[in-house]
C-alpha positions in Angstrom: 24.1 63.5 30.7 27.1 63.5 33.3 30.1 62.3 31.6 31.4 59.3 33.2 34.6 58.9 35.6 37.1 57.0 35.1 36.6 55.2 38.8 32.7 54.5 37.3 34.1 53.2 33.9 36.3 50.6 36.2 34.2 49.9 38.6 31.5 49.1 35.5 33.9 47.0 34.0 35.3 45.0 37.2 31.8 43.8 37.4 31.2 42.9 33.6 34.6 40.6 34.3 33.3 39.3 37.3 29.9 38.3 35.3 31.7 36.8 32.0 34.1 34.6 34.4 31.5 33.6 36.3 29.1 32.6 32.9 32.6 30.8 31.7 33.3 28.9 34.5 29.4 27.6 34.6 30.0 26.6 30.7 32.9 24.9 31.1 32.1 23.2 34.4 28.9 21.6 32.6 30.4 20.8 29.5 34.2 19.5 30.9 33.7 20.1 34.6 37.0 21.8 34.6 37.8 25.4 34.9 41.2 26.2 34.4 41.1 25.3 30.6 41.6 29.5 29.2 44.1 28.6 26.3 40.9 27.2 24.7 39.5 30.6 24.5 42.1 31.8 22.6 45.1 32.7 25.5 48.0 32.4 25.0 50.2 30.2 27.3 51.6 33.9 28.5 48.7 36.0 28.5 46.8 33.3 30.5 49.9 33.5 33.1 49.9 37.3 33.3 46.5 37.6 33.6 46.1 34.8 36.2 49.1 36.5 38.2 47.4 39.9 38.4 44.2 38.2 39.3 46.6 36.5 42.1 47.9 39.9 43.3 44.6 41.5 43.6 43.0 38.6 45.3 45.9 39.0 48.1 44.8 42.1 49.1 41.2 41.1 49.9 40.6 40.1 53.7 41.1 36.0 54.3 37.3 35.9 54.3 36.5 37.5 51.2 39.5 35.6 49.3 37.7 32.6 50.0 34.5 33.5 48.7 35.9 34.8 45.5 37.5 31.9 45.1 34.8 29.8 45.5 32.4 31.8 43.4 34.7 32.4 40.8 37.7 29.9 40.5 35.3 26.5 41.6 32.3 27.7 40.6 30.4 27.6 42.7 26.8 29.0 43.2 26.1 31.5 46.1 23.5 28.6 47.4 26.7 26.4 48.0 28.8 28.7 49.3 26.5 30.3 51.5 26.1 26.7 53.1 29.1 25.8 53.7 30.4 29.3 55.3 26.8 29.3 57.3 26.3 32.3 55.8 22.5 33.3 54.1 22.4 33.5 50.1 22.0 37.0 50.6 25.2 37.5 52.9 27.2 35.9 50.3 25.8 37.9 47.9 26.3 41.0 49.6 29.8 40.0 50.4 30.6 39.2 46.8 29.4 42.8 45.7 31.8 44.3 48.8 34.7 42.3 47.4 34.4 43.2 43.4 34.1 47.1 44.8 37.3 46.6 46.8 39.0 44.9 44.1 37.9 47.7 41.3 39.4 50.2 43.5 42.6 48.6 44.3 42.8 47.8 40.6 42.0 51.2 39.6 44.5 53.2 42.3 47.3 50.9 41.6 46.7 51.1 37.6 47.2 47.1 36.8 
């Protein structure tokens, strides 16, 4: 077997985040129908600030058009369905779109060692 890069081993993990937040937010929106609750999950106050600042800082380096996806995916919750409709996009677009975005973000995350 070919031992893993480190690029890989991100990129892996970028998209296992990307999953869980996107499981979470689901959870929470059907149990509270809010989503910015983390100090429930065992954050800190300060963790939960560093860690949406660094979220923050990647996000601004993503094209306006793909910020606003991600955001909609991952910070409203969204489902590709809904956000496919309202940026006239199809499901598949959006999906495509979402996969481009999480690769971009994995490799600004992993050249700029966040």
């Amino acid at each position: 077997m070919q031992q893993q890069t480190v690029y890989d081993r991100y990129k892996k993990e970028i998209y296992r985040i990307g999953w869980r937040l996107q499981y979470r937010v689901r959870k929470i929106k059907q149990r509270e129908g809010a989503t910015d609750q983390i100090e429930r999950y065992g954050a800190t106050f300060t963790e939960s600030a560093d860690d949406k600042m660094l979220v923050e800082q990647l996000l601004d380096q993503l094209p306006q058009n793909g910020r606003a996806l991600m955001d909609m995916l991952y910070m409203q919750g969204q489902t590709e369905k809904e956000v496919a409709g309202k940026l006239n996009m199809s499901q598949q677009g959006v999906n495509k779109w979402k996969r481009k975005m999480i690769r971009q973000l994995s490799e600004t995350a992993n050249s700029q060692h966040y």
